[in-house]
N, C-alpha and C positions, 0 to 999 in steps of 0.2 A: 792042778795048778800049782806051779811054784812062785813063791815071794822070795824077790830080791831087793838086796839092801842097796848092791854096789853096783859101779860101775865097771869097774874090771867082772863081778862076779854074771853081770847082763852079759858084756861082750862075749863072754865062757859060754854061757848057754846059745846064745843068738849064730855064732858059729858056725857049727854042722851045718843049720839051718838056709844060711847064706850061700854057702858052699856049695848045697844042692839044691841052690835057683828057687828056696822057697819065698812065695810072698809074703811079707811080714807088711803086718796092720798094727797102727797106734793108736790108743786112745788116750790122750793127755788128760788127765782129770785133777780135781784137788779135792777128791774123795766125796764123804756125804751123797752116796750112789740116790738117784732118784731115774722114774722111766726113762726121763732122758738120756742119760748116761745110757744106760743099760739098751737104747735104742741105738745110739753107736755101738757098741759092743758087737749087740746082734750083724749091723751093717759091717762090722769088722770082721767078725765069723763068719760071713756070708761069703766075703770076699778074700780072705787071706788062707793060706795056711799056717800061719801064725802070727797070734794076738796077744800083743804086748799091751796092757792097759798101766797107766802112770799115774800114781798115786803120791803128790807132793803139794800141801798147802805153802804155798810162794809168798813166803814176807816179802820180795821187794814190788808186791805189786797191790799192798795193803797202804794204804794212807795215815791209815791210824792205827795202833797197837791194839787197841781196843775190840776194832772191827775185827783183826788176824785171830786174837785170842776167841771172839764170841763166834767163830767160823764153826761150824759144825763138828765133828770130829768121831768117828768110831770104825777103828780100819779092820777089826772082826769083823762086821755087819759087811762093810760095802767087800770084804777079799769072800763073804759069802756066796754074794749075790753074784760077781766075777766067775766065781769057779761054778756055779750054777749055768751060767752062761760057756762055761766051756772054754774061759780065758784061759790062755797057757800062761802067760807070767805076769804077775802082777809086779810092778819096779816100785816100792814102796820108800826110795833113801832117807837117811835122816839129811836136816838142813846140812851139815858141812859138809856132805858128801856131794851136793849141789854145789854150794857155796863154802871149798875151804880156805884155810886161813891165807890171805891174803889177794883173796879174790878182788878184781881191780879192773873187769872187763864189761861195760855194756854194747847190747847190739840197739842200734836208735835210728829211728825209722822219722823221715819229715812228714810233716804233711798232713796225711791222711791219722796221725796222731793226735795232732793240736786239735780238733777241735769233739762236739758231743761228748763222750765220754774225757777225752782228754782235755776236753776246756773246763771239767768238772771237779776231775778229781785229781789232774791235774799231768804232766806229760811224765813226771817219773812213772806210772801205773803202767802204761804201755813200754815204757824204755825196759820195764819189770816182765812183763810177759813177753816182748819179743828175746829178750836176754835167754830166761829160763826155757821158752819153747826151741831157739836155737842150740841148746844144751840140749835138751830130749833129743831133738833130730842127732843129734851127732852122739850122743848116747847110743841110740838105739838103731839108727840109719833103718828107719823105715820107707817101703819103696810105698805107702800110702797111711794118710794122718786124718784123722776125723773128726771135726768139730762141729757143735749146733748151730743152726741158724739161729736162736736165739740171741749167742752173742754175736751178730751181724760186723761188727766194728770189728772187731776182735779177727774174728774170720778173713776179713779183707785184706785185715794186716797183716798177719798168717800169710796169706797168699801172694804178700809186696815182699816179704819176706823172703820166702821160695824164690820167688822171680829174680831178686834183688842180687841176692847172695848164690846160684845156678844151684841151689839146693835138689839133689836128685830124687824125689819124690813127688807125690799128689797128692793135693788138698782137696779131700771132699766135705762139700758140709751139709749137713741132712737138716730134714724139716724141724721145727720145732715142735716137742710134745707137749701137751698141754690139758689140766683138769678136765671137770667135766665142762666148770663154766668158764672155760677157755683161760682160766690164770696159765700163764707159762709156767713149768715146773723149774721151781731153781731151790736149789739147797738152803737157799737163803728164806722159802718160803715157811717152814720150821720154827723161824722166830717169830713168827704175826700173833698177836693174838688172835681168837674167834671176831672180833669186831674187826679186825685190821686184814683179815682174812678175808672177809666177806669185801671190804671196801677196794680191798687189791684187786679183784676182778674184772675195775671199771678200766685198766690198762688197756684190759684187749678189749671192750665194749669201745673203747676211744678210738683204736685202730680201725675197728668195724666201722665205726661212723665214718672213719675217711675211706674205705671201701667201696662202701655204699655211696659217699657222694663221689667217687670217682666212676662206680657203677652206674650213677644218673647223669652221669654227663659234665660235673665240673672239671676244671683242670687248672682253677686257681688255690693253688696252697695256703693263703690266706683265710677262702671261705672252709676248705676243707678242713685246716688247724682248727678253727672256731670252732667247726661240727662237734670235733675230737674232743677242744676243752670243756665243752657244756656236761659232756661224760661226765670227768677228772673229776669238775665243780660240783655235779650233784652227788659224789662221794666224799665230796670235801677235802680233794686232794691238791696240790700245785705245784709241775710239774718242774723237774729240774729243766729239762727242755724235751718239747714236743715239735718234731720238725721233718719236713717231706726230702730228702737229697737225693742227690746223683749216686745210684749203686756202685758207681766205678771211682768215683772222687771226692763223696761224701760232701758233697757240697749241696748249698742251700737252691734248690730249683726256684726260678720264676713263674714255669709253669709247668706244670705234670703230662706230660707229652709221650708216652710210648712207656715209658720204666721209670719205676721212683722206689724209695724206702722210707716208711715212714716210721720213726723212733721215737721210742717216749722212753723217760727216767722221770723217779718220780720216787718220792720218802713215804711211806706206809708206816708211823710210827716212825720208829726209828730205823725201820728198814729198809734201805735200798733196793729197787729192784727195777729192773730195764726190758724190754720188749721189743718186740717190730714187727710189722709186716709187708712182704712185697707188693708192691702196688703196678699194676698197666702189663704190658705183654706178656710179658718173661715170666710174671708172679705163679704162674701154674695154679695146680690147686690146693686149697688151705686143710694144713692139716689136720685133721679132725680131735676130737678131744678124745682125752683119753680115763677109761677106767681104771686104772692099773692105781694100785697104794703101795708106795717102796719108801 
């Protein structure tokens, strides 16, 4: 595996490669490699003949300085665990190489931004990840990009993205990995303490409950929400918002009719962490938890 800094020195390698009709796969990441990650990776080597994995923590899509600084960080470990995996280049740039001096372009998406996460933390956060993911794509001009269903929101927007802008590629986005007791794995789970750890669990125990009553036959969001909170409450959590929407428009359902997503954000301490799960036809099956310690 090689590590690249630039963007001229990516185009140089990526090249040949183009040339002779290979398929190139991305995986955009902001480092701090955990199973999930590493489960795109896998779905990238499955599918490409060449795996570009992105290594760049995104200040414009940090709220607070605070947050950007306490981000995980050890790009030995995670170019490790890549090159274990059989990645061909890891694109590692420094910030100006992203963002040099006089940088003065965002790409900003309506809509399906403003609201859950983006009524949270606010609309620069996504105007921040559609900007820097439209700079990958055209960095790297991958003919398929991969991201978690974990971050559900994110993904969607990703995909208005492509659409929006006739961007020549494909968004795929894989299951969510997850502990044993179903925590979603997120890099961010690193800062919990052991109490905050144990109490984080009840995310996906919250989801289940709306599962399970849409498994017994509800289909009003309001009795399902309830189910969810009594989780959250007996952990002593409160959620930033817990809410059932439209997979395609992010909007708040009346009633849970065929397809729904149901999302939770919620402070664990002082740390943030978000989840979901698909709900009614389409949801397929859930993906199982996982063993794996990265």
């Amino acid at each position: 595996m090689k590590t690249i800094r630039s963007v001229s020195e990516l185009r140089d390698a990526l090249r040949e490669h183009r040339r002779a009709g290979h398929r190139i796969g991305l995986v955009p990441t902001m480092g701090a490699f955990h199973e999930g990650h590493l489960s795109l990776m896998r779905r990238a080597r499955e599918q490409s003949d060449v795996v570009v994995v992105s290594l760049f923590v995104n200040p414009a899509q940090f709220n607070e300085a605070t947050d950007l600084d306490a981000y995980p960080h050890d790009e030995a470990r995670d170019a490790a665990l890549a090159d274990e995996l059989g990645v061909d280049f890891l694109f590692a740039p420094p910030a100006g190489e992203v963002y040099p001096p006089g940088f003065a372009t965002k790409v900003v998406i309506s809509g399906i931004t403003e609201t859950l996460e983006g009524e949270h933390r606010g609309r620069a956060h996504f105007d921040g990840v559609t900007t820097v993911v439209a700079k990958l794509f055209n960095m790297v001009g991958p003919d398929v990009a991969y991201f978690g269903q974990k971050d559900a929101q994110q993904a969607r927007i990703v995909k208005q993205l492509v659409r929006d802008l006739d961007m020549p590629l494909r968004i795929e986005v894989c299951e969510t990995v997850r502990e044993r007791d179903g925590l979603a794995m997120s890099s961010r789970n690193v800062l919990l303490s052991a109490e905050e750890r144990h109490r984080a669990a009840a995310l996906n125990r919250a989801l289940e409950a709306i599962d399970r009553g849409y498994a017994s036959g509800s289909r009003d969001p309001a009795e399902l929400i309830r189910q969810a909170r009594a989780e959250l409450e007996a952990a002593g959590i409160e959620p930033d918002y817990l809410e059932l929407v439209s997979p395609a428009t992010l909007a708040p359902l009346a009633e849970v009719n065929g397809e729904a997503l149901a999302l939770v954000a919620a402070r664990v301490g002082k740390t943030r962490l978000i989840d979901n799960h698909r709900i009614g036809s389409d949801a397929g099956p859930r993906a199982p938890a996982t063993q794996h310690r990265h």
